[in-house]
N, C-alpha and C positions, 0 to 999 in steps of 0.2 A: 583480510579475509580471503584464504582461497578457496572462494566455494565457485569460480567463472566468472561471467558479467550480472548475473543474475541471482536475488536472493527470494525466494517465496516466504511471507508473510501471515499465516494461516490466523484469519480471525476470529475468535470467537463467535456463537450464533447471533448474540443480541444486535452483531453489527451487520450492515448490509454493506456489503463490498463497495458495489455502484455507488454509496451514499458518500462514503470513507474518500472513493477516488476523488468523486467531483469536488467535495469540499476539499483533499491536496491541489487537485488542480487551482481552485481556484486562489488558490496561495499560490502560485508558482510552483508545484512539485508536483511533477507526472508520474503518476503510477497507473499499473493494469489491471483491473480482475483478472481470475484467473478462468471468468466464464467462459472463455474465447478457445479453450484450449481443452473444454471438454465437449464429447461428441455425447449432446442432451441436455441436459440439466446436468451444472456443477452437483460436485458430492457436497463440496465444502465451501467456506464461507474466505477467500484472501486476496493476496494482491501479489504481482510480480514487481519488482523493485530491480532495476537495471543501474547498475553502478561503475561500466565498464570506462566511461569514459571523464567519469566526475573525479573533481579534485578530492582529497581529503574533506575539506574546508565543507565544499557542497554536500557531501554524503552524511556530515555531521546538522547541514541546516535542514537537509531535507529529512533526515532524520526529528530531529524538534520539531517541524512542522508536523509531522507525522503522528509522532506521540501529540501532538497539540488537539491533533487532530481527534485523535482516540477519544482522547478525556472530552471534548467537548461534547460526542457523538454520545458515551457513558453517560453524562448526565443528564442528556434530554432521552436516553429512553426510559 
C-alpha cells in the first residue's frame, strides 16, 4: 500500500473509537483515535493505524485482530 506510514480507518457511528482501541490494545495491537488530532470534538467516529515499520506478517495479524475486534464490538451493541 502506498498510502505513507499511516492508514485512517473511519468507523462507523455505532462504534466508539476509545472502546475499538482499547480492546486492540489489549490484544496486543496499537492503534489511535483520531480525537487527538482534531481541535474540539472529533467530526467523526476512527482510528490511525501506523504500518510504517511492521513486517507483512504483523500488519496482516493486527489486521485480524482488528476485524476481531469490530465483530465482537457489533454484536454487543
Amino acid at each position: 500500500m502506498d498510502a505513507g506510514f499511516h492508514v485512517f480507518l473511519e468507523l462507523p457511528e455505532q462504534f466508539r473509537a476509545a472502546d475499538i482501541a482499547a480492546s486492540c490494545e489489549a490484544l496486543g495491537v496499537a492503534v489511535q483515535t483520531i480525537e487527538r488530532y482534531y481541535l474540539g470534538s472529533a467530526a467523526r467516529q476512527g482510528l490511525l493505524l501506523g504500518y510504517g515499520t511492521l513486517s507483512l506478517d504483523d500488519i496482516r495479524r493486527g489486521a485480524q485482530v482488528i476485524l476481531e475486534v469490530l465483530k465482537r464490538h457489533s454484536v454487543a451493541s
